[in-house]
C-alpha positions in Angstrom: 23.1 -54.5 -43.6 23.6 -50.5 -43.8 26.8 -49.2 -42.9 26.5 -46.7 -39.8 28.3 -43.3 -40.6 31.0 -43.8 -37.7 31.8 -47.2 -39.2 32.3 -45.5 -42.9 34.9 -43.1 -41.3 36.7 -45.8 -39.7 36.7 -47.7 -42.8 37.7 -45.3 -44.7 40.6 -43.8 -42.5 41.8 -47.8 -42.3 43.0 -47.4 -45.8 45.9 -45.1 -44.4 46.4 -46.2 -41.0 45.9 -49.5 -39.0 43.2 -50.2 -36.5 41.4 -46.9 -36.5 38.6 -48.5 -34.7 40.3 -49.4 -31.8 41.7 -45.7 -32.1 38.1 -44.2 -32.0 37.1 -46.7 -28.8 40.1 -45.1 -26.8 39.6 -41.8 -27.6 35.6 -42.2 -27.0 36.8 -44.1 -23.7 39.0 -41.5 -22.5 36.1 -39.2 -23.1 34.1 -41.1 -20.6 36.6 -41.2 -18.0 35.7 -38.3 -15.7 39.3 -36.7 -16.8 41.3 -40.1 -15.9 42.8 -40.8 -19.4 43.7 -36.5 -21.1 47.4 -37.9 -21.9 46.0 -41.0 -23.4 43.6 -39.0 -25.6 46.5 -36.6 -26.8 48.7 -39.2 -27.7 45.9 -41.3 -29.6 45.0 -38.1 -31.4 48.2 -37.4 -32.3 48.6 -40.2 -34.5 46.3 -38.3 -36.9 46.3 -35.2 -39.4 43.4 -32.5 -38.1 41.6 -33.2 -41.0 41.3 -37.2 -40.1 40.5 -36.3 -36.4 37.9 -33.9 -37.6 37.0 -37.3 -39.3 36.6 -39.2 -36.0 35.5 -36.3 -33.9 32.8 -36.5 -36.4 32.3 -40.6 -36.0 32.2 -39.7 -32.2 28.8 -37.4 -32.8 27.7 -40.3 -34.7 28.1 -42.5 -31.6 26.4 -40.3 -29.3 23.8 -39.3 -31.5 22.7 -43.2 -31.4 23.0 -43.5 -27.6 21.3 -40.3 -27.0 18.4 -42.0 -29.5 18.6 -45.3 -27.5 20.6 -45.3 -24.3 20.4 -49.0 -24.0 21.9 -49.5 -27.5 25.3 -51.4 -27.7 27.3 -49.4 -30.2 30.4 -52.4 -30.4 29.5 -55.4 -30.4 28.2 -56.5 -33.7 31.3 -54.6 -35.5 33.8 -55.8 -32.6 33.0 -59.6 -32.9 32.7 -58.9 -37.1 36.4 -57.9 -36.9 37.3 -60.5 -34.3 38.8 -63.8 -36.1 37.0 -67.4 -35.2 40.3 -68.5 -34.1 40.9 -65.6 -31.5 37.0 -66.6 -30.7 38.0 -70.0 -30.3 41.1 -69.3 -28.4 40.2 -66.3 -26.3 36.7 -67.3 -25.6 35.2 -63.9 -26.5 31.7 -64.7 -27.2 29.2 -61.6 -26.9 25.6 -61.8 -25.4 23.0 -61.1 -28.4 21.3 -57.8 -27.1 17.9 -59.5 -27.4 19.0 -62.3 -25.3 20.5 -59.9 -22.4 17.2 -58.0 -22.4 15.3 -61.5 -21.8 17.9 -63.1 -19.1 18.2 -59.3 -17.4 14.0 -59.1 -17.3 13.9 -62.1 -14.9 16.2 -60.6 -12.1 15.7 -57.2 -11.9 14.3 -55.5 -9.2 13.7 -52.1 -7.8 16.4 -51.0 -5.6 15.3 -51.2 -1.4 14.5 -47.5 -0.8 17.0 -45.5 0.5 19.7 -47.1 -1.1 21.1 -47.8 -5.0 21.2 -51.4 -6.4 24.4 -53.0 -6.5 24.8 -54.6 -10.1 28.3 -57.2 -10.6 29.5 -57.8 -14.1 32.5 -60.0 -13.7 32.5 -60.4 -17.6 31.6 -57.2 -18.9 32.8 -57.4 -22.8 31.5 -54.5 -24.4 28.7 -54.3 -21.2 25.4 -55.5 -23.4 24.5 -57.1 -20.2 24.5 -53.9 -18.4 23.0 -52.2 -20.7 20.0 -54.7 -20.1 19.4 -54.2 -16.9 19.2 -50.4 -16.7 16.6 -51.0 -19.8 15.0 -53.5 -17.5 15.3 -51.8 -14.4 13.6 -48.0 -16.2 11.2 -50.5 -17.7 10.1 -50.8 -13.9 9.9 -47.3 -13.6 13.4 -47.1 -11.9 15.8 -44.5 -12.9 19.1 -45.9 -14.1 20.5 -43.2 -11.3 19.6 -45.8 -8.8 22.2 -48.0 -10.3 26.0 -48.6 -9.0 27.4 -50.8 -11.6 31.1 -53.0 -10.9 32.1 -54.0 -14.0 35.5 -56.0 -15.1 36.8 -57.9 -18.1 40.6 -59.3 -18.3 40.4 -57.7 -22.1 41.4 -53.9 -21.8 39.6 -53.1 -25.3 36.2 -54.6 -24.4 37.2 -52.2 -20.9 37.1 -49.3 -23.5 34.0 -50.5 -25.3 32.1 -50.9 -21.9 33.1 -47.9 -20.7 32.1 -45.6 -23.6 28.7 -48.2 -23.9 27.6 -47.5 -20.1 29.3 -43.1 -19.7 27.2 -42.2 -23.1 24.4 -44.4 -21.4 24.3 -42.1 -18.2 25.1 -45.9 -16.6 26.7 -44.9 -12.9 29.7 -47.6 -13.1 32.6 -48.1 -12.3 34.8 -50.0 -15.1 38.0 -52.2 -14.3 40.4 -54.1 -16.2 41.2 -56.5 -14.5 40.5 -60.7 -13.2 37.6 -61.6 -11.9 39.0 -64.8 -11.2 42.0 -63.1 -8.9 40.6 -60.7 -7.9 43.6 -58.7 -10.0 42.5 -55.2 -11.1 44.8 -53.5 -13.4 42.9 -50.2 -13.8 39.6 -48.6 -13.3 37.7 -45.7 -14.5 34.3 -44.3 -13.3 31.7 -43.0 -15.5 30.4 -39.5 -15.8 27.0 -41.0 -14.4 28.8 -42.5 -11.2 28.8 -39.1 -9.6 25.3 -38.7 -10.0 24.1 -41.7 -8.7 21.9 -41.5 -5.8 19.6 -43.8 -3.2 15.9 -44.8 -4.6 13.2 -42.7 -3.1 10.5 -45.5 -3.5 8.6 -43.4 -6.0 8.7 -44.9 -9.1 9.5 -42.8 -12.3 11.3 -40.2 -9.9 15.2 -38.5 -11.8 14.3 -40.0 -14.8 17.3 -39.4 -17.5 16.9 -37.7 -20.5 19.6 -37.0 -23.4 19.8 -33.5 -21.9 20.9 -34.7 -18.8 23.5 -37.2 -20.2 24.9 -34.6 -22.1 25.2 -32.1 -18.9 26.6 -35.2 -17.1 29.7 -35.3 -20.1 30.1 -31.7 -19.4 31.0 -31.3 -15.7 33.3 -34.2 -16.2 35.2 -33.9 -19.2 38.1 -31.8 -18.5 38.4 -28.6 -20.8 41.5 -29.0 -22.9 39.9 -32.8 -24.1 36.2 -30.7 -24.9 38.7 -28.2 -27.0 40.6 -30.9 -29.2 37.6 -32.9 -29.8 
């Protein structure tokens, strides 16, 4: 299997410090927080020289050049559960949903939203949010903008919060991502999506505020705060 270019610049930068990945998830992640996370992102980027985060800046165009290709694309999961050992599967019980398998289970329950209103979508498990991402492919499969979407989505792990969260904001997803327990009912912390201020009731005409890469991109724009647009 090829190598994507983000994944050779984290590979490579591993050779002189530890974890990069995770490194270019949070920085991605605080990207997509609608200016939640700008001390988080300095102090991430501050681990690294400016040529190494011209490095990842440059692994980060990789990334959103593939969503803005295929929004529905899961950039994580295959290189997140690679990394992830079979006893930390075994004990933690992080098993991901196969993409092709999402798309199958999320065809059979999707649904235009009642007109007037958005469609309320719970993921109480999110991992890296492949399940998600499935239903906004399902739901503009209907000829339903993704815009009609309010997403909830949780997970007790705080990385996979990352993953999801840069997954669904470069997927123009409207979602709100916690860390926290489904289970309690604990949330720890929560960050919306770029897309989540856009959202907006179903008209009942199909194929109406259709996204396109363009409009992602604006989206990124009016929420990332200035100083974080400057460094990266």
């Amino acid at each position: 299997m090829t190598t994507l270019p983000w994944l050779k610049i984290v590979l490579n930068l591993e050779q002189r410090h530890s974890d990069v990945f995770r490194d270019l998830v949070t920085l991605a992640a605080c990207v997509c927080s609608s200016g939640q996370r700008e001390d988080e992102y300095r102090r991430t980027a501050a681990k690294f020289t400016p040529e190494e985060l011209s490095g990842l800046c440059e692994a980060f165009g990789d990334l959103l050049r593939l969503k803005l290709a295929d929004p529905f694309l899961d950039l994580f999961s295959e290189a997140y559960m690679g990394r992830l050992s079979q006893h930390a599967q075994r004990h933690l019980g992080e098993v991901y949903t196969p993409s092709p398998v999402a798309r199958l289970m999320t065809k059979l329950v999707m649904h235009p939203p009642v007109p007037g209103e958005t469609l309320k979508v719970a993921e109480p498990a999110a991992g890296s949010g492949t399940l998600v991402l499935a239903a906004a492919q399902a739901l503009e499969e209907l000829g339903v903008s993704r815009l009609h979407l309010q997403v909830v989505a949780t997970d007790l792990n705080p990385f996979a919060v990352d993953m999801a969260l840069v997954n669904l904001g470069l997927a123009g997803i409207p979602a709100v991502v916690r860390h926290g327990n489904s289970l309690t009912g604990q949330v720890f912390r929560e960050y919306s999506t770029p897309a989540w201020h856009f959202a907006c009731p179903y008209s009942g005409e199909p194929g109406t505020n259709r996204l396109q890469g363009s409009d992602v991109l604006g989206m990124l724009g009016l929420t990332v705060p200035l100083p974080v647009k400057a460094t990266g």
